[in-house]
C-alpha positions in Angstrom: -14.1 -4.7 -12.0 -15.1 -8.4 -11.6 -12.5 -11.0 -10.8 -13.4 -14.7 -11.1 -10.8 -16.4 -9.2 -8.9 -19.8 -10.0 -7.5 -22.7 -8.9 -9.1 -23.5 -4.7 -8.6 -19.9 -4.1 -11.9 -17.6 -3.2 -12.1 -14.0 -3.4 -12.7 -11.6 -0.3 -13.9 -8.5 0.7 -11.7 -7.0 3.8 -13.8 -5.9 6.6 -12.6 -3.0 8.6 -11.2 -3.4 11.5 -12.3 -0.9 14.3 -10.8 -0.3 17.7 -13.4 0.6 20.3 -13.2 1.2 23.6 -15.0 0.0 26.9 -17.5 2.9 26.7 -18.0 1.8 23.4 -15.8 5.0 21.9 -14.9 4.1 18.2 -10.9 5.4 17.9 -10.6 7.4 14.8 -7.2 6.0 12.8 -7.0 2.3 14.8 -7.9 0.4 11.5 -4.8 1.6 10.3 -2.7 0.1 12.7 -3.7 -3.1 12.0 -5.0 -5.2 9.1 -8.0 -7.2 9.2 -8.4 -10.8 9.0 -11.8 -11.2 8.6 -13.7 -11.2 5.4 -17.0 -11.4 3.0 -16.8 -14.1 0.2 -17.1 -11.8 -2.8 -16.4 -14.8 -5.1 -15.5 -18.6 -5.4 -13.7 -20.5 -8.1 -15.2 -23.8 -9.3 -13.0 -25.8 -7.3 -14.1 -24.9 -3.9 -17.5 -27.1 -3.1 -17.1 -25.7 0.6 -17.2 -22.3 1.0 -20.1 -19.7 -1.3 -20.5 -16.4 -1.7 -21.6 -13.9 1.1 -20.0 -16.5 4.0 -17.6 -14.6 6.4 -14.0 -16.2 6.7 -11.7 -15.6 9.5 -8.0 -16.4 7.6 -4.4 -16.4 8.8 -3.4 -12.9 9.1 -0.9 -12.3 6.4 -1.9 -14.5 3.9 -3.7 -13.8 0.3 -2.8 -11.0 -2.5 -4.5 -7.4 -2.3 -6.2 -6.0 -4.8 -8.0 -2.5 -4.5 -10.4 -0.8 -6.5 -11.5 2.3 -5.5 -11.8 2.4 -1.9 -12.9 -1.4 -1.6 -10.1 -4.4 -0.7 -10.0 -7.5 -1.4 -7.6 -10.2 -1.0 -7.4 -13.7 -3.4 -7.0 -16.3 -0.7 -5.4 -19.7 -1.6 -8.3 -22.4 0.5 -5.1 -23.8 2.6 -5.1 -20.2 4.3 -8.5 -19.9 5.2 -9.1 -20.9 9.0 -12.7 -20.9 9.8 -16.1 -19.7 8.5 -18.0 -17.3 11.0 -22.0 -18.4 11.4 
């Protein structure tokens, strides 16, 4: 599927979120419990000079619409949503 957002909205790929202990133990089942906000720019719409593809965005934690194909997530995120770009 390819999805070409619109409008100063980008498109992001959700990363999972793991839970891990001290001892560095990853806990089967913690991404569940939580959603992500943290994400890979999958794709940008014209209007968005700022932000390109393959940047990682840290965005406010309920925000965007969910789209899944497959196994993969993504969320269109509106630009006002999006908090910070990780470097």
């Amino acid at each position: 599927m390819k999805i070409k957002p619109l409008g100063k909205r980008v498109l992001v790929q959700l990363k999972e979120k793991e839970e891990v202990t001290k001892s560095g133990i990853i806990l089967s089942g913690a991404k569940d419990k939580e959603v992500s906000n943290v994400g890979k720019v999958i794709a940008v719409s014209k209007e968005v000079e700022e932000i390109t593809v393959g940047m990682e965005l840290i965005f406010e934690k309920y925000a965007g619409t969910e789209i899944e194909d497959g196994d993969e997530k993504y969320l269109v995120l509106d630009m006002d949503h999006v908090l910070a770009v990780i470097e």
